[in-house]
C-alpha positions in Angstrom: 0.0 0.0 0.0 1.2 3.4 -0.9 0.3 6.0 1.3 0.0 9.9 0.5 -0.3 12.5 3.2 -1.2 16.1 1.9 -1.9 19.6 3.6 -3.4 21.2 0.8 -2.5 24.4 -0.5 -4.0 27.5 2.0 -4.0 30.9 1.6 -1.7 33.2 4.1 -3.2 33.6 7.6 -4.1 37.1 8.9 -2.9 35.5 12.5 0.2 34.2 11.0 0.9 36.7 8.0 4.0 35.3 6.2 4.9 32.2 8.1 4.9 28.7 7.4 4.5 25.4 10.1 5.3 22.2 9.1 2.4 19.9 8.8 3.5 18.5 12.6 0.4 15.6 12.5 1.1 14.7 9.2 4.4 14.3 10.0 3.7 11.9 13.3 1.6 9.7 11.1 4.0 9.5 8.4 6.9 8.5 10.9 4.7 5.9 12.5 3.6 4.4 9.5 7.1 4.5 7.9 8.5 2.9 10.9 5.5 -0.4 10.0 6.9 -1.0 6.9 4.2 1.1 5.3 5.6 3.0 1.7 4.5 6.6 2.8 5.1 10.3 1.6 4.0 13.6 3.0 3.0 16.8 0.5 3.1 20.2 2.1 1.5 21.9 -0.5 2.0 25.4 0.8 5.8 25.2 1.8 6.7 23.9 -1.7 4.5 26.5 -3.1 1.9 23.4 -5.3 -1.0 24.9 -6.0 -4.4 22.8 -7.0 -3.0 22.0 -10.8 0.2 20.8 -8.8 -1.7 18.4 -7.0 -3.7 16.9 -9.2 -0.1 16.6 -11.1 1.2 15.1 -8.0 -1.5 12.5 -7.0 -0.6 11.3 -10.5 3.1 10.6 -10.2 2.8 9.7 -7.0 -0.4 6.8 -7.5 -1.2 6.4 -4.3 -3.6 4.0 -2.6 -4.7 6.0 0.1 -4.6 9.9 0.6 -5.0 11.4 4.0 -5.9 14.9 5.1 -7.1 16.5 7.6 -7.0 20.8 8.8 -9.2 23.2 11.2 -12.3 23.6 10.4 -11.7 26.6 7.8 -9.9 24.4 5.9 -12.3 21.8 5.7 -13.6 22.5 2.6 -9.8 22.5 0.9 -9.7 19.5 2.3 -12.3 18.2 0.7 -11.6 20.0 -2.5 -8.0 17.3 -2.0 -10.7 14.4 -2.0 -11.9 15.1 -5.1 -9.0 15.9 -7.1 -8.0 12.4 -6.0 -11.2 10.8 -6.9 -11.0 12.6 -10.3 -7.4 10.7 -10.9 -8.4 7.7 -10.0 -12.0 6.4 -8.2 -10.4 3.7 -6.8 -8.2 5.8 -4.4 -9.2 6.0 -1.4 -9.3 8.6 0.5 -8.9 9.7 5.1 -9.7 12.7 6.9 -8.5 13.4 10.2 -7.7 16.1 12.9 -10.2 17.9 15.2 -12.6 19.2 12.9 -13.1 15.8 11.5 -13.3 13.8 14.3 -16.2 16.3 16.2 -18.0 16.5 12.3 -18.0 12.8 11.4 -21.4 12.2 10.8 -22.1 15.9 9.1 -18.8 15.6 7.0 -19.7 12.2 5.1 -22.8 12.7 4.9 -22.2 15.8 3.3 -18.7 14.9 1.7 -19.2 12.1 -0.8 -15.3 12.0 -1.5 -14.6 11.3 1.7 -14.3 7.7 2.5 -12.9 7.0 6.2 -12.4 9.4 9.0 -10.1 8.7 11.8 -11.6 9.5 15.3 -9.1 11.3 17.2 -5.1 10.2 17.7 -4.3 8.7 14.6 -0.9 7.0 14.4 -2.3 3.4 15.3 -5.9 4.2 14.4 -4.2 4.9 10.3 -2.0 2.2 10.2 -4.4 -0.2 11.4 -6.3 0.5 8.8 -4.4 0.9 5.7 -3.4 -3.2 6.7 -6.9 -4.0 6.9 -7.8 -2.4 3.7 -4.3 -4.1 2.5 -5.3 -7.5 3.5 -9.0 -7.6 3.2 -9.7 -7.4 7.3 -13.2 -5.8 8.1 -12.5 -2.0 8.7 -15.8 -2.2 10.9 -13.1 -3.9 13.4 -10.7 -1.1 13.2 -11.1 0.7 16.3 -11.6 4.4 15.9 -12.8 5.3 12.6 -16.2 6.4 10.5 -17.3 5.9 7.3 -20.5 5.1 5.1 -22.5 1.6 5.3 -25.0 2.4 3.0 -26.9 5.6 3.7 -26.0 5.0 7.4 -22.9 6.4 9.0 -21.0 4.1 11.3 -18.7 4.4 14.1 -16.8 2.1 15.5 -15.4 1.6 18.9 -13.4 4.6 20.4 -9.6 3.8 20.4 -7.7 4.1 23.9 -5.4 7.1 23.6 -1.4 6.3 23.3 -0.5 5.6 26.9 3.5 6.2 26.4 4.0 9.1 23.7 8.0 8.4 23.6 7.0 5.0 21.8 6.2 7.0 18.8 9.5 7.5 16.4 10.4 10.9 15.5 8.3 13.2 13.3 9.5 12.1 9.4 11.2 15.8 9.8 13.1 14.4 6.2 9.9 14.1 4.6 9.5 17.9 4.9 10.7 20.8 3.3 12.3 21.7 6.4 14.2 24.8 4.4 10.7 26.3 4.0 9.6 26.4 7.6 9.9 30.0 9.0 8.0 32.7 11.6 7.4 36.0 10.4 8.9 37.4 13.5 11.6 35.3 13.8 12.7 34.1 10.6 14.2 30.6 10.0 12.3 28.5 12.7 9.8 25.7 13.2 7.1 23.9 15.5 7.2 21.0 17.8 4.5 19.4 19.7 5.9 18.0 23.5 2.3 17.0 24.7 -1.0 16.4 23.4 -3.9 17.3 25.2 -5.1 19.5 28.2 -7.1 18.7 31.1 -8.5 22.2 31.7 -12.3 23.4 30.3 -12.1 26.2 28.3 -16.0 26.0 26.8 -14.3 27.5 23.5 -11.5 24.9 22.7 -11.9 22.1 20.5 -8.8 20.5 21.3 -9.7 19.7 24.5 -12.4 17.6 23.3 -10.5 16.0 20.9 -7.9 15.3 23.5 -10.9 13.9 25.9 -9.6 16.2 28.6 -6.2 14.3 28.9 -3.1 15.4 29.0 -0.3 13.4 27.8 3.7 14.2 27.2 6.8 13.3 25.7 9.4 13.5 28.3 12.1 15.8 28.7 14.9 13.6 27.4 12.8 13.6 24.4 11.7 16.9 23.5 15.4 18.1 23.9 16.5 14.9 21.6 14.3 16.4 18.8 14.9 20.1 20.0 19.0 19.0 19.6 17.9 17.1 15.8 16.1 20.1 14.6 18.6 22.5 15.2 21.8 20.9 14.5 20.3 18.4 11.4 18.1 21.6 9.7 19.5 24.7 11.1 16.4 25.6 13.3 17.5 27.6 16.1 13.6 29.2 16.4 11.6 26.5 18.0 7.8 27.3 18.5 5.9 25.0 20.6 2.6 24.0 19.4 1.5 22.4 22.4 -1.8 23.2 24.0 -0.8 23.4 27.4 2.7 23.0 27.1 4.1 24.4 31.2 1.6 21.9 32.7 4.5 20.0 34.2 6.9 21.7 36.6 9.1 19.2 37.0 9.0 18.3 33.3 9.7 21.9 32.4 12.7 21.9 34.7 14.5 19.1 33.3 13.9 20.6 29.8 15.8 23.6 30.7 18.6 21.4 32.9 19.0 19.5 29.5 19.5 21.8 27.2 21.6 23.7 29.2 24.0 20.6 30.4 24.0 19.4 26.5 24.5 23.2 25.2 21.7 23.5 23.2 21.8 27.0 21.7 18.0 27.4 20.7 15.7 30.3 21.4 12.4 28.6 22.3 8.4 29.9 22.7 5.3 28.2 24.2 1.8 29.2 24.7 1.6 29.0 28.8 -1.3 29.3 31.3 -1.0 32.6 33.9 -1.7 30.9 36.6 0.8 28.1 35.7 3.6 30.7 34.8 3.1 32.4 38.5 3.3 29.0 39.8 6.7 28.5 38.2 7.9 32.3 38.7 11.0 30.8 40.3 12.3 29.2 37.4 11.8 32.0 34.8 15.2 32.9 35.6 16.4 29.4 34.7 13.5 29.0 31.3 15.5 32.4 30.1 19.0 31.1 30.1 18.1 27.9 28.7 16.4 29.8 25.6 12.8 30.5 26.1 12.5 34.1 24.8 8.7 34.0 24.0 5.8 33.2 25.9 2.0 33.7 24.6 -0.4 33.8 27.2 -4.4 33.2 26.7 -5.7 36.1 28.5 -9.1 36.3 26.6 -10.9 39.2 28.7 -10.4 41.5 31.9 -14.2 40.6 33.0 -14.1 37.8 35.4 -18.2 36.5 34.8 -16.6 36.0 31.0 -13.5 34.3 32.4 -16.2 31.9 34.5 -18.3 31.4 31.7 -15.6 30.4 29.4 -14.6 27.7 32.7 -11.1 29.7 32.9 -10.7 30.5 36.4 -7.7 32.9 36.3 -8.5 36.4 37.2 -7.4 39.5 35.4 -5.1 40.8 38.6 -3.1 37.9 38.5 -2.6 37.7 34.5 -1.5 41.6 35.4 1.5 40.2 37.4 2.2 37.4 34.8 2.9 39.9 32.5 5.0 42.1 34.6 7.0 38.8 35.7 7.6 38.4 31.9 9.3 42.2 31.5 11.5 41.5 34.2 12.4 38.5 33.0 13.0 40.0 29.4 11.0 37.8 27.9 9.2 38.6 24.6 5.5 38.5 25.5 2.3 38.1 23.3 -1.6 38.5 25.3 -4.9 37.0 23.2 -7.9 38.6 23.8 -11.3 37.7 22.6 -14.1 40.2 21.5 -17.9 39.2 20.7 -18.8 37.2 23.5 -22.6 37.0 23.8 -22.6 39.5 26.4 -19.7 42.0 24.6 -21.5 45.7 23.7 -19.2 48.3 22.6 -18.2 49.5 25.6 -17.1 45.9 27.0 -14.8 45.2 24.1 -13.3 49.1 24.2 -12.7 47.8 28.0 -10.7 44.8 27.1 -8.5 47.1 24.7 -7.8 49.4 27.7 -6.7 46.3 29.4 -4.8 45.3 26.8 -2.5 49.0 27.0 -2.4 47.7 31.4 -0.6 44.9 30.6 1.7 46.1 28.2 2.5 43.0 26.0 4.9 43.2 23.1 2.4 42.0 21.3 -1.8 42.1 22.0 -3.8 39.8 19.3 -7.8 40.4 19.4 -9.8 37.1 18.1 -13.7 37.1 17.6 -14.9 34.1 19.5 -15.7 31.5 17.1 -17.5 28.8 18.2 -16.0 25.7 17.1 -18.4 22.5 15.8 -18.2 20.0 18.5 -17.3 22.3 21.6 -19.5 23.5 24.4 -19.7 26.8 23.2 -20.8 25.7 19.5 -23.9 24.0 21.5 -24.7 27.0 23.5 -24.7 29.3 20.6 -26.7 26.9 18.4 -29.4 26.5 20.8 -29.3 30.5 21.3 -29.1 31.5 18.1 -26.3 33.4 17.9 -24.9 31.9 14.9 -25.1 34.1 11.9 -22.5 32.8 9.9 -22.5 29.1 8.7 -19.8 29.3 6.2 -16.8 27.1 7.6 -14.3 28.9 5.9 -15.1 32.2 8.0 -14.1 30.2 11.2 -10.5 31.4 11.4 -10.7 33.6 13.9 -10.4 36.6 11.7 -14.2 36.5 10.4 -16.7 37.4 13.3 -19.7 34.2 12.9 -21.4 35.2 16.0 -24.0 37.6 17.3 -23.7 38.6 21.1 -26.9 40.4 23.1 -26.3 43.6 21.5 -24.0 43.4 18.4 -24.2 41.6 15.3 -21.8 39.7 13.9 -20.6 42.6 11.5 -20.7 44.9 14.3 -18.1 42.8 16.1 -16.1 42.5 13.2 -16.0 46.3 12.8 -14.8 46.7 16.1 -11.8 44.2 15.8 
């Protein structure tokens, strides 16, 4: 079986501007299924600059027997656009979506997505390779744990798949398989993203990752995520590393030995996470330490200065103390980056002007407004169904530059004007 992994080709991302990620997933399931024996290739359609045409071009030299893709949700539709140009090469490919908006849209997506054949529920390193053999050998898929696809007019899912218990098991990222020249922040320049941990146990009503995750928190441990730091750096040059991790400073002792590590092996990286307040103040003791071994960056979710918002969202930190986080980060001359959120249900005008006058309090390097966007499979897509404050069903508008929702006293365009 030949296997063909492909993030299709995306416009440039307000949020991001100029930079390019690698395809990080992709690149998991690729090294997983590479290291089974499986004859697999990954396509990064936007680093090496293929457009549709290119694809199509590709999936023709290429032949494979499966494609997989997957994306956030306002991608889904290039992602099924990838389907089709595969179908139109050849029927008899077949074809896998995965990732978060996927996995919390099975039932809507293939019933509404002809081209799609399988979706893989959730973590999908075993789940893929699984079954690409039982496709390969003629195994029922209806005994593959953690898929969905089409019997008839019905869609079917099979039994959930237990998460990865020991994430070190997994081999390396196929880092090779990339265009690892190609990766670069528009900040920084030359740099790239690792994941150390999948998953978060905290409640944010906004987040789809967390249900995707199930609420679990899982990491690679610190010998690890310096052992790929180390190969990324010395192997492609990448002395930038962005952490892509959801809740990547839940671990104190796991943070420590990361720093210990890099700075006992003299790993000369300059390194960024996105980091809870309340779990930064916890660990104010070792910034001093986190800044010597190379963390230069930290983002922090700050998302509003009204604490019945913060409650509502099930993010119990409160505005005064994400005021000292911030300060902590100045002293510590660390580059610092707040995201707020306008156009929750209860936002006028004069709410969101506060939250920008909040913004100027803390005094981050950077401040990054972000409508809320209510996510298909989280709490808060619920909540706003059943209200009604959906006004925008368009998929593609759901990256957090497009404003989809109402609140109590501002349309969706209203918000939008105000961002």
């Amino acid at each position: 079986m030949r296997v063909l992994l492909v993030d299709p080709p995306k416009p440039k991302w307000w949020l991001l501007a100029d930079t390019v990620l690698p395809p990080i997933g992709l690149a998991y399931l690729a090294g997983y299924l590479r290291s089974r024996g499986i004859e697999v290739r990954v396509l990064d359609c936007t680093a090496e600059g293929v457009d549709w045409e290119g694809l199509r071009r590709e999936v023709e030299r290429y032949s494979p027997d499966i494609l997989g893709a997957g994306g956030p949700t306002c991608y889904a539709e290039r992602v099924a656009r990838t389907f089709r140009i595969a179908k139109e090469v050849e029927e008899g490919i077949t074809t896998v979506a995965g990732g978060p908006h996927f996995t919390l849209t099975y039932e809507e997506s293939l019933k509404k997505c002809p081209e799609i054949d399988y979706i893989v529920l959730g973590e999908g390193e075993v789940t893929l390779y699984e079954l690409v053999e039982a496709l390969e050998s003629g195994y029922k898929v209806s005994r593959v744990k953690g898929i969905a696809f089409r019997r008839g007019r019905e869609v079917v899912a099979t039994e959930p798949r237990e998460l990865i218990g020991d994430l070190d098991s997994l081999p390396m990222p196929a880092w090779d398989m990339l265009p690892m020249d190609r990766y670069r922040m528009v900040a920084w320049g030359d740099a790239t993203m690792l994941v150390s941990s999948r998953g978060c146990p905290f409640s944010c009503s906004f987040c789809s990752e967390r249900v995707f995750w199930r609420g679990v928190w899982r990491a690679h441990s610190a010998e690890r995520v310096v052992a790929e730091m180390e190969l990324v750096a010395e192997r492609y040059g990448k002395r930038v590393i962005w952490f892509g991790d959801d809740t990547f400073n839940l671990d104190r002792e796991r943070l420590e030995k990361i720093c210990e590590l890099l700075l006992e092996r003299g790993v000369e990286v300059n390194w960024g996470f996105e980091g809870r307040a309340d779990l930064l103040w916890r660990d104010r003791d070792l910034m001093p330490k986190m800044r010597e071994a190379g963390l230069f960056w930290v983002l922090v979710g700050v998302e509003s200065c009204f604490e019945d918002e913060l409650e509502r969202y099930g993010k119990r930190i409160s505005p005064e103390l994400t005021m000292r986080v911030f300060r902590l980060l100045r002293e510590s001359d660390i580059v610092s980056q707040a995201m707020l959120i306008i156009g929750e249900k209860h936002d006028d005008r004069r709410r969101i002007l506060d939250k920008a006058d909040f913004a100027v309090k803390l005094d981050p390097d950077f401040a990054v407004f972000t409508p809320l966007t209510p996510f298909p499979g989280t709490p808060l897509y619920d909540e706003a169904l059943r209200e009604g404050l959906i006004e925008v069903f368009d998929y593609s508008k759901y990256d957090l530059a497009h404003a989809v929702m109402r609140t109590e006293y501002l349309s969706a365009m209203e918000v939008q004007k105000l961002m």
